[in-house]
N, CA, C and O of each residue as an XYZ file, in Angstrom:
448
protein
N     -15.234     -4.282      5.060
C     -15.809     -2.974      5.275
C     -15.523     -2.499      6.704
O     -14.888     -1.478      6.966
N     -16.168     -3.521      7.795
C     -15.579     -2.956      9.022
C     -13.733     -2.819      9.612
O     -13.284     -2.311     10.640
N     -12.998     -3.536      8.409
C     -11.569     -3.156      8.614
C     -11.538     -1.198      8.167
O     -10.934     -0.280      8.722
N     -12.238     -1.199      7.260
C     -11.798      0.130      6.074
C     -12.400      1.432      7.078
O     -11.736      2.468      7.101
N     -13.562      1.350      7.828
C     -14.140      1.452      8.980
C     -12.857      1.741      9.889
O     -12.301      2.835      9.983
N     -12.567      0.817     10.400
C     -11.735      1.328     11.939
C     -10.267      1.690     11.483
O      -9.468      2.145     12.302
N      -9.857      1.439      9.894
C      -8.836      2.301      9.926
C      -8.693      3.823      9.633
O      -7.622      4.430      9.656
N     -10.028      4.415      9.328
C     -10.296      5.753      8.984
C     -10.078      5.973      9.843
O      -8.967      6.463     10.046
N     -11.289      5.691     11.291
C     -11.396      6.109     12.548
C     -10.605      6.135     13.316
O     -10.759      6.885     14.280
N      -9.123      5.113     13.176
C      -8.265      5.291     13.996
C      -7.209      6.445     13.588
O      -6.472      7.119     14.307
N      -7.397      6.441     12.126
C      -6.422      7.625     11.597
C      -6.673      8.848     12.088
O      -5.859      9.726     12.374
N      -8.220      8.862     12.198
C      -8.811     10.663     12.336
C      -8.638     10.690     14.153
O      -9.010     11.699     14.753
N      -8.078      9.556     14.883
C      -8.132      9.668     16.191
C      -6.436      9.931     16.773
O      -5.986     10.646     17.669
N      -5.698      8.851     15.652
C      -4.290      9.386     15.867
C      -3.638     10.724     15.800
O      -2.831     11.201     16.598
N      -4.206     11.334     14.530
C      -4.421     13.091     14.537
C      -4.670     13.826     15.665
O      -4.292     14.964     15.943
N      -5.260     13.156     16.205
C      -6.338     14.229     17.177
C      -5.615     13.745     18.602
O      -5.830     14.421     19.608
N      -4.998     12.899     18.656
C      -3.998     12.634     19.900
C      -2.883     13.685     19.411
O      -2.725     14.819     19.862
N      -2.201     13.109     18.468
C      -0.987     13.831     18.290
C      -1.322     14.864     18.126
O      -1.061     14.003     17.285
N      -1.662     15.913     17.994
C      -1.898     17.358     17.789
C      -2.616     17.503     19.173
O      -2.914     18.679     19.377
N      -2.935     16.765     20.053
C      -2.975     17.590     21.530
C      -2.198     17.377     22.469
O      -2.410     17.871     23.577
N      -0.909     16.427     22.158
C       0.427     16.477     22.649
C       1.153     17.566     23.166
O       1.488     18.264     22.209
N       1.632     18.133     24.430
C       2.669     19.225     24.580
C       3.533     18.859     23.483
O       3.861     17.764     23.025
N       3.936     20.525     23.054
C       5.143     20.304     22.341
C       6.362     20.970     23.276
O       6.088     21.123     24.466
N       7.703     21.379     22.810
C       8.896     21.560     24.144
C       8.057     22.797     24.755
O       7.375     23.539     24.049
N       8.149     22.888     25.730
C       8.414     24.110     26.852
C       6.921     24.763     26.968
O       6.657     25.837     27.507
N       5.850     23.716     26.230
C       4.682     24.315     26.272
C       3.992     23.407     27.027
O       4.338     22.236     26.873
N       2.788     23.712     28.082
C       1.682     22.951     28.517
C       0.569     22.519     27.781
O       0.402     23.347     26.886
N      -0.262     21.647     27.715
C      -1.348     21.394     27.507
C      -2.598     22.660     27.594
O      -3.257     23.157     26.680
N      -2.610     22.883     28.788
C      -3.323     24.211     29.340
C      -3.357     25.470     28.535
O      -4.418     26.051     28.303
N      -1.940     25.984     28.017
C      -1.887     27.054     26.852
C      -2.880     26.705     25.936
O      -3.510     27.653     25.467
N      -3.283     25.191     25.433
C      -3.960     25.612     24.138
C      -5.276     26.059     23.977
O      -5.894     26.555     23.035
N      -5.712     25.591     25.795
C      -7.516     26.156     25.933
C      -7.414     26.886     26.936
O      -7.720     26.544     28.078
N      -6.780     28.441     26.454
C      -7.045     29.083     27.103
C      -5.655     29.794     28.177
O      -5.817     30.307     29.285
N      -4.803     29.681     27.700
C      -3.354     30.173     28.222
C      -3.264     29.857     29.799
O      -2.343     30.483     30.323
N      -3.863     29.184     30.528
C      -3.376     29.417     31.844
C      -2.735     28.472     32.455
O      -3.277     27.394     32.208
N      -1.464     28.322     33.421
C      -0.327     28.121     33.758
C      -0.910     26.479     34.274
O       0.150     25.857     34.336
N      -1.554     25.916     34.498
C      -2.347     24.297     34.819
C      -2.323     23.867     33.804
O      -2.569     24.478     32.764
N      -1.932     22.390     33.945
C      -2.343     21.396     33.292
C      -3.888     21.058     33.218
O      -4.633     21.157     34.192
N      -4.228     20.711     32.153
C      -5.427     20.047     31.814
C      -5.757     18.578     32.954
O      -6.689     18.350     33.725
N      -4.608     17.859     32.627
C      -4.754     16.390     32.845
C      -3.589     16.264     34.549
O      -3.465     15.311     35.318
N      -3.069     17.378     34.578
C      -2.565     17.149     36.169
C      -0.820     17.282     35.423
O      -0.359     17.278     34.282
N      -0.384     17.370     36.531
C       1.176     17.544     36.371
C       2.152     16.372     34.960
O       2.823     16.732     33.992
N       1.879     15.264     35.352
C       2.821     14.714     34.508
C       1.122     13.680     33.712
O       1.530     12.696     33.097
N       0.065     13.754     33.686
C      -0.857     12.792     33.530
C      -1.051     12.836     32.257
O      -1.358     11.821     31.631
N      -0.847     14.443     31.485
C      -1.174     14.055     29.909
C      -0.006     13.442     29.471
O      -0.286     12.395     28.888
N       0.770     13.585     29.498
C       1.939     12.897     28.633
C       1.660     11.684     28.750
O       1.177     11.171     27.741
N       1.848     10.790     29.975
C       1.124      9.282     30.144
C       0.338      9.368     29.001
O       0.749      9.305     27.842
N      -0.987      9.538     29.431
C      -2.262      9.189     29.312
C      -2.121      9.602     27.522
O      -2.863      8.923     26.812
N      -1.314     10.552     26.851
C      -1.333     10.843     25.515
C      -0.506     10.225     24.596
O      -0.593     10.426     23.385
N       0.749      9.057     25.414
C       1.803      8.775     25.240
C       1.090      7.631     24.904
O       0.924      7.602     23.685
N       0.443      6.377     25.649
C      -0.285      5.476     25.742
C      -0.958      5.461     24.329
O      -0.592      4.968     23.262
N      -2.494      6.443     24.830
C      -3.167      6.171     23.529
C      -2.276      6.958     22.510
O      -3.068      7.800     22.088
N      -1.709      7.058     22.207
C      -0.448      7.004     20.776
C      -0.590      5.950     20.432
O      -1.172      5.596     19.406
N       0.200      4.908     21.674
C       0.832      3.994     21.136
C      -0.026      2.741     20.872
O       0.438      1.820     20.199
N      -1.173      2.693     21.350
C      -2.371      1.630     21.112
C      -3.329      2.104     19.802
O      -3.912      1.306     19.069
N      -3.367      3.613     19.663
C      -4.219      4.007     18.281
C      -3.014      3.383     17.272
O      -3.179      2.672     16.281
N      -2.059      3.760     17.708
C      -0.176      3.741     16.002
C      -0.651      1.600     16.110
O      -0.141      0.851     15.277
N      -1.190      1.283     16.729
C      -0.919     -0.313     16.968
C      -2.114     -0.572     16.263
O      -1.845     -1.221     15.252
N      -3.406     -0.322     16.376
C      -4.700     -0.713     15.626
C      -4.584      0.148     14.574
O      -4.627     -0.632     13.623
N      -4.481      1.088     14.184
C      -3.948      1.745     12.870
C      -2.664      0.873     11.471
O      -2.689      0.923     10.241
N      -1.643      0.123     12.498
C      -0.944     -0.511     11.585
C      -1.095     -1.524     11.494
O      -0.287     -2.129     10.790
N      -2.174     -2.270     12.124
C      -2.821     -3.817     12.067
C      -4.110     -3.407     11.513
O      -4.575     -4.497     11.847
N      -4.662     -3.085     11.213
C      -5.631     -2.772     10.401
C      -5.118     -2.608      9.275
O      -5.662     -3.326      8.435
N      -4.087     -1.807      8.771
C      -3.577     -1.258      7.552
C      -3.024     -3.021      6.732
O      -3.353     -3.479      5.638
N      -1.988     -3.700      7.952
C      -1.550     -4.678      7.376
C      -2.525     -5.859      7.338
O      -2.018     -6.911      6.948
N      -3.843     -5.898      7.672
C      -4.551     -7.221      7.338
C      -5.303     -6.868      6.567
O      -5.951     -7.858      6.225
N      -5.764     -5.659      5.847
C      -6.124     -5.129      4.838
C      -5.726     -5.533      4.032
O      -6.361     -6.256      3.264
N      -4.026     -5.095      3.839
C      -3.102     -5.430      2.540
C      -3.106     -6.923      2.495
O      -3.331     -7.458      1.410
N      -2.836     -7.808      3.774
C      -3.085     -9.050      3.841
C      -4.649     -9.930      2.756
O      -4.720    -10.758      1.848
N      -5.575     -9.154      3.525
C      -6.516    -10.430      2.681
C      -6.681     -9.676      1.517
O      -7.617    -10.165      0.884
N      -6.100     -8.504      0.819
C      -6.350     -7.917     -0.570
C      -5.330     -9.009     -1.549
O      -5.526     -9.599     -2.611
N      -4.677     -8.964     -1.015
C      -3.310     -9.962     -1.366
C      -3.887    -11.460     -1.275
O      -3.672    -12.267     -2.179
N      -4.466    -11.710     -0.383
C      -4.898    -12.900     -0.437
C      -5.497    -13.733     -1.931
O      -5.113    -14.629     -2.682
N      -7.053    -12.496     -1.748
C      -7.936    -12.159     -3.176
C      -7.229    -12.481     -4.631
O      -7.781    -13.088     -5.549
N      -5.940    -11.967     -4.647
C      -5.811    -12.087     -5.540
C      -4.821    -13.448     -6.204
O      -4.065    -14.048     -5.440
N      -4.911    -13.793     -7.497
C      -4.433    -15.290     -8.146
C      -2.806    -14.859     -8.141
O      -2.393    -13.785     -8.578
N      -2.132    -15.708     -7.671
C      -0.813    -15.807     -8.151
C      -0.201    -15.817     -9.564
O      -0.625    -16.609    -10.406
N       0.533    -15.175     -9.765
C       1.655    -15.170    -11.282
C       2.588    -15.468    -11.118
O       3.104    -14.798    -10.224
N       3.400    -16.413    -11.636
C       4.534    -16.983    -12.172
C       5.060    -16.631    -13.141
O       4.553    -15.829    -13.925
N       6.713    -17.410    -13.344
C       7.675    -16.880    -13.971
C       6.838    -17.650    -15.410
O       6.661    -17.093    -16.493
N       6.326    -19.354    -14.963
C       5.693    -20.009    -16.087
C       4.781    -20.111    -16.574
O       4.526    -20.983    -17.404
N       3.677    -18.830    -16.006
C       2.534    -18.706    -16.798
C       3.026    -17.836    -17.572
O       2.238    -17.789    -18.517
N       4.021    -16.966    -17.786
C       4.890    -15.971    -18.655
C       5.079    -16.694    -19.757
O       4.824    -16.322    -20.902
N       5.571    -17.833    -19.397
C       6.531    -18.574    -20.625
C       5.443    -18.841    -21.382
O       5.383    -18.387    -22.525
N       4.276    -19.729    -20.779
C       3.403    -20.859    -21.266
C       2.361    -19.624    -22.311
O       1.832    -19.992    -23.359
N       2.253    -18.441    -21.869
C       1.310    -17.046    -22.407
C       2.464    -17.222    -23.611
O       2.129    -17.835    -24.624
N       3.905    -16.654    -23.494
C       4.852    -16.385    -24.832
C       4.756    -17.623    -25.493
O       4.393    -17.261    -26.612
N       4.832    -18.666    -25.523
C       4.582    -20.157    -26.645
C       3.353    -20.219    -27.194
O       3.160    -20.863    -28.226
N       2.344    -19.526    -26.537
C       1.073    -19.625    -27.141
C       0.999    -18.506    -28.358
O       0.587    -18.688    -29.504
N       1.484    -17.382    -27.807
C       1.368    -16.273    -29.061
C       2.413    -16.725    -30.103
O       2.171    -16.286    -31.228
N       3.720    -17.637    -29.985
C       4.169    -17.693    -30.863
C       3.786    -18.749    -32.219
O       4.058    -18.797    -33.419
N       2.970    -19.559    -31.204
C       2.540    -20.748    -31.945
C       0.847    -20.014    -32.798
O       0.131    -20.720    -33.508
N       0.641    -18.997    -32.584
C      -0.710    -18.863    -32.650
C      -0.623    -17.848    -34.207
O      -1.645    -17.703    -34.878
N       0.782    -17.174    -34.655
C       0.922    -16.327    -35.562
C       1.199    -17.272    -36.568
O       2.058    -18.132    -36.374
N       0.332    -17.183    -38.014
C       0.475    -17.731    -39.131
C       1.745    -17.486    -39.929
O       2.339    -16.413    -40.040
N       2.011    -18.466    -40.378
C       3.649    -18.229    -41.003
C       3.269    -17.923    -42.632
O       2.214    -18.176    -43.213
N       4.298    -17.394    -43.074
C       4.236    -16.507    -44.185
C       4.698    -17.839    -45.408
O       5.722    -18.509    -45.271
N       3.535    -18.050    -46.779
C       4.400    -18.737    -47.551
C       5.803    -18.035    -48.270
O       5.762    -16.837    -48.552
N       6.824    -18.695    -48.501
C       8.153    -18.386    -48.970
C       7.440    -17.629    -50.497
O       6.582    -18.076    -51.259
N       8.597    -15.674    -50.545
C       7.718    -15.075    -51.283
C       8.068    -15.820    -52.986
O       8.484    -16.973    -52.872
N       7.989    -15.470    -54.046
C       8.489    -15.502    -55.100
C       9.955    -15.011    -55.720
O      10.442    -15.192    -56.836
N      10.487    -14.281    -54.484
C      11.741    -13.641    -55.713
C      12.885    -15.009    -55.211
O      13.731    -15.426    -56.001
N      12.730    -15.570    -53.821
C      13.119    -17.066    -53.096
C      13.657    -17.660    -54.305
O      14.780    -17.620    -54.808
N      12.204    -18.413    -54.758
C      12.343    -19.026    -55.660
C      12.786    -19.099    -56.890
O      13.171    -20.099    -57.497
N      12.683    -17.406    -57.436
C      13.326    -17.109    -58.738
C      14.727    -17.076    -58.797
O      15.437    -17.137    -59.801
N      15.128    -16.947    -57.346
C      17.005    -16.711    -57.480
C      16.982    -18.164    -57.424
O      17.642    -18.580    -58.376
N      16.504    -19.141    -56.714
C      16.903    -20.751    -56.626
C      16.813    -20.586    -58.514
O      17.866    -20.322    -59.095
N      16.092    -20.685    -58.973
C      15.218    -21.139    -60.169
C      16.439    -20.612    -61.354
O      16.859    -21.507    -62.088
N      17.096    -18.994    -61.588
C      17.604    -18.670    -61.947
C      19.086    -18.756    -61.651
O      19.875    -18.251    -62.449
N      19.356    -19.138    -60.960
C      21.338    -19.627    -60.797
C      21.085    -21.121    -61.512
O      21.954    -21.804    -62.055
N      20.021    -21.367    -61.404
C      20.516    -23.189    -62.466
C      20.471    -22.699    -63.884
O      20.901    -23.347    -64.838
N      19.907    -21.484    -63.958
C      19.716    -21.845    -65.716
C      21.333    -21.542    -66.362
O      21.557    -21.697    -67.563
């Protein structure tokens, strides 16, 4: 639960980094409020937005993969020979048909 937990939270946080990223030729500053300053100082958001990117994209895909990990864990292995050993059982398990009558009437009738 607390994995399923911090991978929401890191998802709804990776969003929210990346979408306050400069994009080309634009400042930070344009988006609250148009004026020609940086928010975070000359070169400090990019750092500082570049970073937590790359530590949210890191607990976001380790969370995701030890998730899949112990789900995978949970579950029983299948083989090629529990396949086989399942197909011998159904074959052995269907009642065989007695041999019908017309069998016997062609054996029965070429001797006479």
């Amino acid at each position: 639960m607390f994995l399923t937990i911090l991978l929401i939270v890191s998802a709804v946080f990776l969003v929210i980094v990346i979408l306050m990223q400069q994009g080309k030729g634009q400042e930070m500053g344009a988006v609250f409020g148009g004026s020609s300053q940086t928010i975070f100082g000359a070169s400090g958001a990019g750092n500082f937005l570049t970073k937590s990117t790359a530590i949210i994209a890191i607990i976001f895909m380790g969370s995701a993969f030890f998730i899949s990990y112990l789900s995978a864990a949970k579950e029983k292995g299948i083989s090629i020979k529990h396949y086989a050993i399942a197909a011998k059982a159904v074959k052995s398990t269907k009642p065989s048909l007695p041999p019908t009558n017309k069998t016997t009437n062609k054996s029965n009738s070429g001797k006479k």
